[in-house]
C-alpha positions as a printed NumPy array, in Angstrom:
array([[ 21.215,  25.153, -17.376],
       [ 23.778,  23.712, -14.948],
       [ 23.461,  20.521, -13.338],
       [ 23.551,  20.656,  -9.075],
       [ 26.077,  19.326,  -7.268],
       [ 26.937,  17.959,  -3.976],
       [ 28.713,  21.222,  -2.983],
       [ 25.903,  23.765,  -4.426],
       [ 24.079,  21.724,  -1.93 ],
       [ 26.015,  22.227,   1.066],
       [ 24.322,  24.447,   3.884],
       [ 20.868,  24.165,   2.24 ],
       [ 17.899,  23.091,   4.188],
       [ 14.523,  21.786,   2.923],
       [ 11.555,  22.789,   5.306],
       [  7.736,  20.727,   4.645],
       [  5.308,  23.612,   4.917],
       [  2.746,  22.883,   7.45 ],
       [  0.086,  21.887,   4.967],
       [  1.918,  19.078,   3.136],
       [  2.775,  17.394,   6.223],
       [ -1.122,  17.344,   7.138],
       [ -1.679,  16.374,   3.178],
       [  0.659,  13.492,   3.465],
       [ -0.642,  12.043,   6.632],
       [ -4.236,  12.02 ,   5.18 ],
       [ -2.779,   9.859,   2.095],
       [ -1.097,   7.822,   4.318],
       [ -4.095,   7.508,   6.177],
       [ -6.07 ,   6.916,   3.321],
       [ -3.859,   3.905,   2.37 ],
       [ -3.46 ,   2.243,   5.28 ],
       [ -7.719,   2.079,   5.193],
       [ -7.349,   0.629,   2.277],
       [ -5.159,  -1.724,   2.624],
       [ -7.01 ,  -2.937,   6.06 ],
       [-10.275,  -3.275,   4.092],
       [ -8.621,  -5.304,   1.432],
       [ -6.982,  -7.682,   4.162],
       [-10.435,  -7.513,   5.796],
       [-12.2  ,  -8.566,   2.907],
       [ -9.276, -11.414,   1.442],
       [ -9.199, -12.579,   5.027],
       [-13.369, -13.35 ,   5.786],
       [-13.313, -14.645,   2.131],
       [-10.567, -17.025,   3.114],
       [-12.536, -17.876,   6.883],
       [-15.419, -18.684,   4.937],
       [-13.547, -21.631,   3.619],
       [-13.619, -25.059,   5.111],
       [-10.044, -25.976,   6.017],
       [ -8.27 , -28.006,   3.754],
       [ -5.141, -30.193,   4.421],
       [ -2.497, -28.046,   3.349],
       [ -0.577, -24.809,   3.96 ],
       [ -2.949, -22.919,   6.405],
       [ -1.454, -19.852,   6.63 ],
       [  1.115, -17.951,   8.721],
       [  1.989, -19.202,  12.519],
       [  1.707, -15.642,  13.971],
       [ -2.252, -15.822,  12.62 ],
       [ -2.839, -19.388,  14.426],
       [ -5.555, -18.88 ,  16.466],
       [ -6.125, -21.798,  18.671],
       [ -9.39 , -20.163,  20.457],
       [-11.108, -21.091,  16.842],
       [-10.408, -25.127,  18.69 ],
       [-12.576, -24.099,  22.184],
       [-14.119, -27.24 ,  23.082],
       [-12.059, -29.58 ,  21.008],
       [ -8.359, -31.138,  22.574],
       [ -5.751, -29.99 ,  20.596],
       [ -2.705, -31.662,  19.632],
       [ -0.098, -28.955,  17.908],
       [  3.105, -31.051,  16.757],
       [  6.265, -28.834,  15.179],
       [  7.64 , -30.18 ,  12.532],
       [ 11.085, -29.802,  10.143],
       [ 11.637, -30.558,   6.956],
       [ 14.79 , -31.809,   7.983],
       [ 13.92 , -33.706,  11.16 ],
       [ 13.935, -37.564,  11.183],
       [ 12.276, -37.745,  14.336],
       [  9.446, -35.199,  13.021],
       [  9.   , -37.153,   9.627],
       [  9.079, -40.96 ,  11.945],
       [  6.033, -39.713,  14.232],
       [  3.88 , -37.859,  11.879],
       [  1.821, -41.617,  10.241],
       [  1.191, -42.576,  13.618],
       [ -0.126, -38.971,  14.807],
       [ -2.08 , -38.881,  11.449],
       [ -3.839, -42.574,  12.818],
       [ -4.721, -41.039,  15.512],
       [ -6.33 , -37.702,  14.184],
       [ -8.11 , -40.242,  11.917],
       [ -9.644, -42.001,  14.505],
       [-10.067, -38.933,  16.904],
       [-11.112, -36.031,  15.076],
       [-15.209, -36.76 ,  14.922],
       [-14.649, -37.389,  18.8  ],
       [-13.428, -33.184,  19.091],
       [ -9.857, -33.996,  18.715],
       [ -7.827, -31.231,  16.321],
       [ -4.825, -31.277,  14.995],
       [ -2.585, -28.641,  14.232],
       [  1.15 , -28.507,  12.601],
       [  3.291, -25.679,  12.229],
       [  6.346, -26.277,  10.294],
       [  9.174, -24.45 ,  12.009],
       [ 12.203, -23.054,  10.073],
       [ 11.506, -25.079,   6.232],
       [ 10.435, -22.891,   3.589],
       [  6.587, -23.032,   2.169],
       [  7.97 , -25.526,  -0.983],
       [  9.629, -28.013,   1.294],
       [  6.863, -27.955,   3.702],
       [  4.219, -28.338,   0.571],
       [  6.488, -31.124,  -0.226],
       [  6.507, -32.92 ,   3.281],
       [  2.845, -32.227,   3.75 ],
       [  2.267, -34.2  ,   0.311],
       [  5.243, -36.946,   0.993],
       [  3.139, -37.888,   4.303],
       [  0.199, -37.084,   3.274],
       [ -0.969, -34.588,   6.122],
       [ -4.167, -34.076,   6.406],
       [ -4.608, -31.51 ,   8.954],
       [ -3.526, -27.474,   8.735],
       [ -0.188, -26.618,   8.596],
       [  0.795, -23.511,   9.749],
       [  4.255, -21.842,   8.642],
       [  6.786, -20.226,  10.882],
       [ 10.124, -20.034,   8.798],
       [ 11.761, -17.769,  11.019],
       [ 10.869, -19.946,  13.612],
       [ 10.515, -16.754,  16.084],
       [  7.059, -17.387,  16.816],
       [  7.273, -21.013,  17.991],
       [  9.779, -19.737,  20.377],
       [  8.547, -16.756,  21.215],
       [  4.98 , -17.815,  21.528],
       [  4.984, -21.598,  22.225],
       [  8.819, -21.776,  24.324],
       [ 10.064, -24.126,  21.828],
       [ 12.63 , -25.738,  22.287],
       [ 13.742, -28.853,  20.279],
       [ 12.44 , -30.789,  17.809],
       [ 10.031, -32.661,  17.497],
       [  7.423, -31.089,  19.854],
       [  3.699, -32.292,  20.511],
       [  1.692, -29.961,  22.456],
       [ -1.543, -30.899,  23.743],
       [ -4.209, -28.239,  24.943],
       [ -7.678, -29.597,  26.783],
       [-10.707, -28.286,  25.696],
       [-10.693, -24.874,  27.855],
       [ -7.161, -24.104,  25.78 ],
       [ -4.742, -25.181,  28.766],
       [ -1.442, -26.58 ,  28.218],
       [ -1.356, -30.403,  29.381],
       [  1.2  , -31.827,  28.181],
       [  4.589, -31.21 ,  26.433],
       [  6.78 , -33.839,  24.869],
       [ 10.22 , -32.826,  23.589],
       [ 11.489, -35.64 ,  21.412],
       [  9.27 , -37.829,  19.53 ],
       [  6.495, -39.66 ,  20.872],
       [  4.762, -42.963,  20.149],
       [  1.038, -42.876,  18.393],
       [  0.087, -45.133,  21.418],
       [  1.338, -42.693,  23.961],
       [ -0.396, -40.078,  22.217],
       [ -3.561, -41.95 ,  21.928],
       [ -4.034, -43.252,  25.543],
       [ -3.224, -39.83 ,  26.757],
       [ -6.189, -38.233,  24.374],
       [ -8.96 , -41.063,  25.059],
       [ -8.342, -40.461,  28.799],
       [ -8.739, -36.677,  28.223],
       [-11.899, -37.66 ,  26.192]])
């Protein structure tokens, strides 16, 4: 028996028959259910949690109606941003002092890979979620960023307050919170 080649090839045409186009888009069906009910599952496993300082998960699945009724402060961060690394002791004050009064913090750490930004979370000891967004496409796309750092702050009814673009003092942050409070 002869092996095929390119030219045996030439002018032939492959036609699915009818029923193994239906047969392949019930397995494809079939997988996609199961893969949903997997992430279904992982994902109310992983909601049942409490949220731990950290890595929280993806920026695209940062959902900041979880925080209705709380300010929140969302500050982007860089692994290789002074400015970001300079603010983030006095922010962390702050959420210290704020947090059992319905303040939340939120980080998303925009274009440093997960390992650096386990790194910087454990350097300055973080202790609110960090979200990842290593493309940084969705801090852009979703939140107009547009330099680094970036605090936003969102009342309690999930409104946009109040942007800084550069870094801002803990005391500036502060006031601004208690008289939102």
């Amino acid at each position: 028996m002869r092996s095929l080649t390119p030219q045996d090839l030439q002018g032939y045409t492959y036609t699915l028959r009818p029923e193994r186009l239906i047969l392949n888009k019930i397995r494809g069906l079939l997988y996609a259910l199961l893969l949903l009910s997997v992430i279904g599952w992982s994902t109310s496993a992983f909601a049942q949690q409490p949220t731990i300082p950290g890595i929280a998960g993806e920026a695209a699945d940062l959902d900041l109606s979880r925080y209705t009724g709380q300010i929140v402060v969302v500050t982007f961060i860089a692994g290789i941003c002074p400015s970001c690394w300079a603010e983030i002791p006095g922010f962390l004050e702050v959420y210290r002092d704020l947090k059992e009064r319905g303040v939340a913090f939120v980080g998303i750490a925009v274009q440093t890979p997960k390992e650096d930004t386990k790194r910087m979370i454990q350097r300055l000891g973080i202790t609110y979620p960090v979200y990842l967004d290593e493309s940084g496409r969705v801090s852009i796309e979703r939140f107009g960023l547009r330099g680094m750092p970036t605090t936003m702050i969102f009342d309690a009814n999930g409104r946009l307050v109040q942007r800084f673009v550069g870094k801002v003092s803990a005391k500036t942050l502060r006031r601004l919170l208690e008289e939102m409070l």
